[in-house]
C-alpha positions in Angstrom: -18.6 -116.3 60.6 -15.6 -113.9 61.1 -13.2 -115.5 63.4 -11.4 -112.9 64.2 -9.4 -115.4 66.7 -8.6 -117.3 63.4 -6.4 -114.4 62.0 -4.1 -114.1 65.2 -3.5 -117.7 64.7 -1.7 -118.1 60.8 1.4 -117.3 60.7 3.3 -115.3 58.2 5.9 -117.6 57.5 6.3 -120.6 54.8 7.2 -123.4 58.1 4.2 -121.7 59.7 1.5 -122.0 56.7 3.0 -126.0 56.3 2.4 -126.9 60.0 -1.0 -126.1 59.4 -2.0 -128.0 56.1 -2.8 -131.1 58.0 -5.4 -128.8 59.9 -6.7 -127.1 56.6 -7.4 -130.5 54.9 -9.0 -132.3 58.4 -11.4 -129.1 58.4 -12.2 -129.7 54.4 -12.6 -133.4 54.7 -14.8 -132.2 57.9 -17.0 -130.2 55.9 -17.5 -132.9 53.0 -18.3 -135.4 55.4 -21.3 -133.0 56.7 -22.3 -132.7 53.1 -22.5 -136.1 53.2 -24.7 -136.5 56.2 -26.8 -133.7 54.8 -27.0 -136.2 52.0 -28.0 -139.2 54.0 -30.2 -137.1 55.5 -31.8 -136.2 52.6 -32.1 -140.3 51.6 -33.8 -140.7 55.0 -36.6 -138.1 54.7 -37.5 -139.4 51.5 -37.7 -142.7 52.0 -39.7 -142.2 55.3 -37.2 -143.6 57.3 -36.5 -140.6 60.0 -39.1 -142.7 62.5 -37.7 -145.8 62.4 -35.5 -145.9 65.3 -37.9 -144.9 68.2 -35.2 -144.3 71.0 -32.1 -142.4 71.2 -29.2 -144.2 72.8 -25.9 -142.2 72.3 -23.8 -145.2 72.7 -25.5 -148.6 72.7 -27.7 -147.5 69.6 -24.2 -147.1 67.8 -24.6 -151.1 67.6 -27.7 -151.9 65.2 -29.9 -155.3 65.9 -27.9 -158.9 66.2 -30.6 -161.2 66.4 -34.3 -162.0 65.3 -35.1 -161.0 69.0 -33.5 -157.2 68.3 -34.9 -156.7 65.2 -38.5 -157.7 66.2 -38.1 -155.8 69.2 -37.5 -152.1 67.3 -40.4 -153.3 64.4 -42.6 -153.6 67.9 -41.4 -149.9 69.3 -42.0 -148.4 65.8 -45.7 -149.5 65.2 -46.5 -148.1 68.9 -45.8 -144.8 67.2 -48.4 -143.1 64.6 -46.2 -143.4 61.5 -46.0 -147.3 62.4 -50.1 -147.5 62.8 -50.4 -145.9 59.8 -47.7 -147.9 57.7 -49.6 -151.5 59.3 -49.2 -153.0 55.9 -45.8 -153.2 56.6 -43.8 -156.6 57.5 -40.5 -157.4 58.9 -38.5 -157.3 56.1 -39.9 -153.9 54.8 -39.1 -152.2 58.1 -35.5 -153.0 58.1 -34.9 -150.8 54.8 -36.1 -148.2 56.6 -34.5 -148.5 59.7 -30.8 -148.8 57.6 -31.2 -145.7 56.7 -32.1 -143.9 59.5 -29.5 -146.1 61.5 -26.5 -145.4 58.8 -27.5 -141.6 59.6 -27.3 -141.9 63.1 -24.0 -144.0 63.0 -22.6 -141.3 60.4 -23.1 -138.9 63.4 -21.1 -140.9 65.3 -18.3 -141.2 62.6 -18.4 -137.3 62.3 -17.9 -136.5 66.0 -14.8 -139.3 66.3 -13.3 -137.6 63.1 -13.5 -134.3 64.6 -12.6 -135.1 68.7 -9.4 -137.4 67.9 -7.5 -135.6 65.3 -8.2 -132.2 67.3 -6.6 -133.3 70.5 -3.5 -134.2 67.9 -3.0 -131.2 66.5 -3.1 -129.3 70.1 -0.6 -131.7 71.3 1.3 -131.3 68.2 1.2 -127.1 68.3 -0.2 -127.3 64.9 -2.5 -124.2 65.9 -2.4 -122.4 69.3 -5.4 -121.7 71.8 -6.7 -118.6 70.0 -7.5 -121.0 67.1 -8.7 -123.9 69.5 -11.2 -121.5 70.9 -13.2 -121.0 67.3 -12.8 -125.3 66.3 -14.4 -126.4 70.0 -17.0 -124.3 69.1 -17.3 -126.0 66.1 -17.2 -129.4 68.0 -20.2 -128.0 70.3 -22.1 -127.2 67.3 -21.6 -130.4 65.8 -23.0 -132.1 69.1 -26.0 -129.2 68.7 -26.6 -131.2 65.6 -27.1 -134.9 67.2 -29.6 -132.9 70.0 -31.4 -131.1 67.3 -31.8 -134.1 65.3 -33.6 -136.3 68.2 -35.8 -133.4 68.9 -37.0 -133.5 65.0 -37.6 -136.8 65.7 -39.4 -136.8 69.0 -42.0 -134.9 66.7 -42.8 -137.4 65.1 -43.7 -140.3 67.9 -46.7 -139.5 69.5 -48.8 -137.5 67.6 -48.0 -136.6 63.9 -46.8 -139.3 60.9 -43.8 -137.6 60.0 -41.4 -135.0 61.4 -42.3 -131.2 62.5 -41.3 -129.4 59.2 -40.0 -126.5 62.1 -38.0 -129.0 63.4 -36.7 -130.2 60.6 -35.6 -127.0 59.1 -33.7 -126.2 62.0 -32.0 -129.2 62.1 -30.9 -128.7 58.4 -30.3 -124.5 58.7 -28.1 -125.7 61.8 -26.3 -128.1 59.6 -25.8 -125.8 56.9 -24.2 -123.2 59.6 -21.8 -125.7 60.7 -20.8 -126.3 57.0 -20.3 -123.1 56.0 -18.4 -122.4 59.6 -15.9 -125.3 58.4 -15.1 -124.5 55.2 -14.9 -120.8 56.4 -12.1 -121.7 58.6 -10.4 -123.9 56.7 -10.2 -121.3 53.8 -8.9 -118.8 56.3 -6.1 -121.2 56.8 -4.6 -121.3 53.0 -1.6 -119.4 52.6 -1.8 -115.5 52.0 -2.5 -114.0 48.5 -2.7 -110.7 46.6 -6.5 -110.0 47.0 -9.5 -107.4 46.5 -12.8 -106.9 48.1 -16.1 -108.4 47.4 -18.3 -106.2 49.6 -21.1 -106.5 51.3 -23.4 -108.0 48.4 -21.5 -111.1 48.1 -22.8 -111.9 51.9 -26.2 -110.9 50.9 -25.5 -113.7 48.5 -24.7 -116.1 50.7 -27.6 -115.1 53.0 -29.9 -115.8 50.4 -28.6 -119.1 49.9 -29.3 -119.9 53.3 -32.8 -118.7 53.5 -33.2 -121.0 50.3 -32.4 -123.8 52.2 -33.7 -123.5 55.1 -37.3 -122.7 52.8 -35.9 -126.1 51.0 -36.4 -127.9 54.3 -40.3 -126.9 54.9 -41.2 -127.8 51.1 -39.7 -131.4 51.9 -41.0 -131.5 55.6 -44.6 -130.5 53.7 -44.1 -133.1 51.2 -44.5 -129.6 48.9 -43.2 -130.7 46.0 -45.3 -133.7 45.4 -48.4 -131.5 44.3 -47.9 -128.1 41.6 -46.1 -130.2 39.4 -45.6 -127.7 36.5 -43.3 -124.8 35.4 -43.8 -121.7 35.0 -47.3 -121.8 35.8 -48.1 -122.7 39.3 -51.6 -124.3 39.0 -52.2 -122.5 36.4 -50.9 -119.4 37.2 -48.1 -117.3 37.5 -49.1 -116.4 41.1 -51.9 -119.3 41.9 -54.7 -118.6 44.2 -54.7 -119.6 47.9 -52.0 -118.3 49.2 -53.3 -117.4 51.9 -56.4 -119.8 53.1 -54.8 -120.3 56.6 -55.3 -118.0 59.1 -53.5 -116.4 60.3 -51.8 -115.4 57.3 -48.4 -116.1 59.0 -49.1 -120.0 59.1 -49.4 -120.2 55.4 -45.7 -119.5 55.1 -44.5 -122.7 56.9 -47.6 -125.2 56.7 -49.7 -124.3 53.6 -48.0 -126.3 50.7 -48.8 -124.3 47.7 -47.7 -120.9 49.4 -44.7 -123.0 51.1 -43.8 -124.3 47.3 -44.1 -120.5 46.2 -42.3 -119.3 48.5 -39.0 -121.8 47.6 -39.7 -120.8 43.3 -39.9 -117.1 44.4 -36.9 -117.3 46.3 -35.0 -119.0 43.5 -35.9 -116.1 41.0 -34.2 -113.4 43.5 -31.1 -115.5 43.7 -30.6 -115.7 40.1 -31.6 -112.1 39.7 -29.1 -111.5 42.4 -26.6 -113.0 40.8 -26.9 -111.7 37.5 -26.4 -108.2 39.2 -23.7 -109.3 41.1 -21.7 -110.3 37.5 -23.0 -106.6 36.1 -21.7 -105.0 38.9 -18.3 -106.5 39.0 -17.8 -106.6 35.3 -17.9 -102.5 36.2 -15.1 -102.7 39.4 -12.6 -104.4 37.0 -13.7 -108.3 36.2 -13.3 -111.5 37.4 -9.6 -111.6 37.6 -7.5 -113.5 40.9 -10.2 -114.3 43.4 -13.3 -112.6 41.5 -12.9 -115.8 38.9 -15.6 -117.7 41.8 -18.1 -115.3 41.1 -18.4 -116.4 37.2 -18.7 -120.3 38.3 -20.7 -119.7 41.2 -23.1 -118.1 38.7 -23.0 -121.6 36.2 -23.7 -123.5 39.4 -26.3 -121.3 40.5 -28.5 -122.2 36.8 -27.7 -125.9 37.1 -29.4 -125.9 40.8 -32.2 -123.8 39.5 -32.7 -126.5 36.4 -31.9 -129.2 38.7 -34.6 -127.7 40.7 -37.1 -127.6 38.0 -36.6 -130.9 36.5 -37.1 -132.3 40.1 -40.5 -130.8 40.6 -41.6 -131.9 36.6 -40.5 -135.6 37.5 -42.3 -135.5 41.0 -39.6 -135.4 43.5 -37.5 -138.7 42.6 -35.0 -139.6 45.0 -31.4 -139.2 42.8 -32.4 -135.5 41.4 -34.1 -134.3 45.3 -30.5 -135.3 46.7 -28.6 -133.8 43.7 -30.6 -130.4 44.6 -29.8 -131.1 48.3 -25.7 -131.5 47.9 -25.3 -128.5 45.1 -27.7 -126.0 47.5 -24.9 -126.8 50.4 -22.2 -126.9 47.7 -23.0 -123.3 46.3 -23.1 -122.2 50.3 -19.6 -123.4 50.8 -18.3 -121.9 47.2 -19.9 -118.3 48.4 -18.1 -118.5 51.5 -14.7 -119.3 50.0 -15.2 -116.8 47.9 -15.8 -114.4 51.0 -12.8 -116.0 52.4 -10.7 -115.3 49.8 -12.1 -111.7 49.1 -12.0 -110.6 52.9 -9.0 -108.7 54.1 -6.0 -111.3 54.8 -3.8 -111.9 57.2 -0.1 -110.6 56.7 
């Protein structure tokens, strides 16, 4: 994430650093509207609502059904497809909450690739950044677009020969998404005026890394339904380490499609990032406290044992909708308050 292009670009002067505020808060308001995709996204996997929309129509899908005729048409495309076999109980009416959601994702797509494209071209013509900074946001842009291909392959999974998405596919789609996050509030953070700073070191991106890999194992427990089963805390089926772990063979495959090692997995993980954390505190209590920007480390820590209990009391209660999401946005939360904190703690421009 070290745009080194980025550093060339800030200037050093007050008239400078204004110019680009309009830039910093476009790439911030960027970032929250991914988090808010993510969060859509989230409503759409757990409502089952990811196969709705059998097609994928850049443009003319942008406008959803007008007519009896429309809707009856995508209701017949979507029980050609095994989820829509499967789901044969279902009527008109109960298909169309499904497709919303699934359609307001899509369209939010849309939304995000507008917001980003026309307010861009703006700020080039305006000079608010020069070419060395360009280079860094189009890739941005072409990630963003990544996103939109990476999405309709998830869903193609799902249409001719499984019920629901490829949990692969699906936690690409959502590591790719938190990339792109993380990339945007990276920049923007780069942007914010100068300050008196000191380093956090390689551990902190250890942190962040961790994070990451959390999330990404987040996206096979949900693409495995994981968290519907195991049901308990501390014990996992009874045990601290539960048998089966490894009934798939190869061994490999029980990391991404057996549920209970998939589940284990995501717990484990959590345990080494609060672990991680707690030495992260210990060690900079010892290099001179959480002074200036070293204060995010002590907040990032609170946040880090709310999403654990989050996480817990969303596996107890069996998954519901408002605490899964609420684990969903403060995972990609914590990711973005890691990397201002590396933003802020890596050397500055002058």
């Amino acid at each position: 994430m070290a745009f080194s292009a980025t550093e060339q670009s800030v200037t050093p002067s007050r008239p400078a650093t204004d110019r680009l505020r309009p830039v910093r808060l476009w790439l911030y308001g960027m970032a929250l509207l991914v988090l808010i995709m993510v969060v859509v996204g989230g409503a759409t996997r757990l409502t089952e609502s990811g196969l709705s929309i059998t097609s994928w129509k850049p443009i003319s899908g942008a406008i959803p059904p007008l007519s009896d005729a429309d809707w009856q048409a995508e209701f017949e495309a979507y029980k050609q497809i095994p989820q829509g076999v499967q789901n044969a109980w279902m009527g008109i009416e109960d298909f169309k909450s499904i497709f919303w959601w699934e359609w307001a994702h899509r369209f939010l797509g849309r939304v995000i690739g507008f917001a980003f494209a026309i307010p861009f071209v703006v700020f080039l013509v305006q000079r608010r950044f020069n070419w060395s900074l360009a280079a860094p946001l189009a890739g941005l842009f072409v990630l963003g677009g990544f996103q939109g291909f990476l999405g309709w392959w998830m869903v193609s999974s799902g249409l001719s020969e499984l019920t629901s998405v490829s949990q692969y596919r699906l936690a690409a789609h959502l590591g790719a998404a938190s990339l792109l996050f993380i990339a945007l509030v990276w920049v923007a953070r780069r942007l914010e005026p100068a300050r008196p700073t000191s380093p956090a070191g390689w551990p902190v991106w250890g942190l962040l890394a961790l994070i990451l890999v959390q999330i990404v194992a987040g996206a096979f427990v949900a693409g495995l339904d994981a968290g519907m089963g195991y049901n308990t805390w501390p014990l996992m089926d009874g045990a601290l380490i539960p048998h089966g772990l490894d009934v798939i063979e190869p061994f490999w495959k029980n990391l991404f499609e057996n549920t209970l090692t998939v589940q284990f997995i995501h717990r484990m993980i959590a345990y080494a990032v609060v672990l991680y954390v707690g030495w992260l505190l210990w060690r900079q209590s010892k290099r001179g406290g959480f002074g200036g920007v070293h204060g995010w480390l002590p907040r990032i820590s609170l946040l880090i044992l709310l999403q654990v209990g989050l996480g817990i009391a969303t596996l107890l209660n069996m998954v519901p909708i408002s605490l899964a999401l609420g684990h969903q946005a403060l995972a990609f939360m914590l990711a973005g308050l890691v990397t201002a904190y590396l933003a802020d703690t890596t050397a500055r421009r002058a």
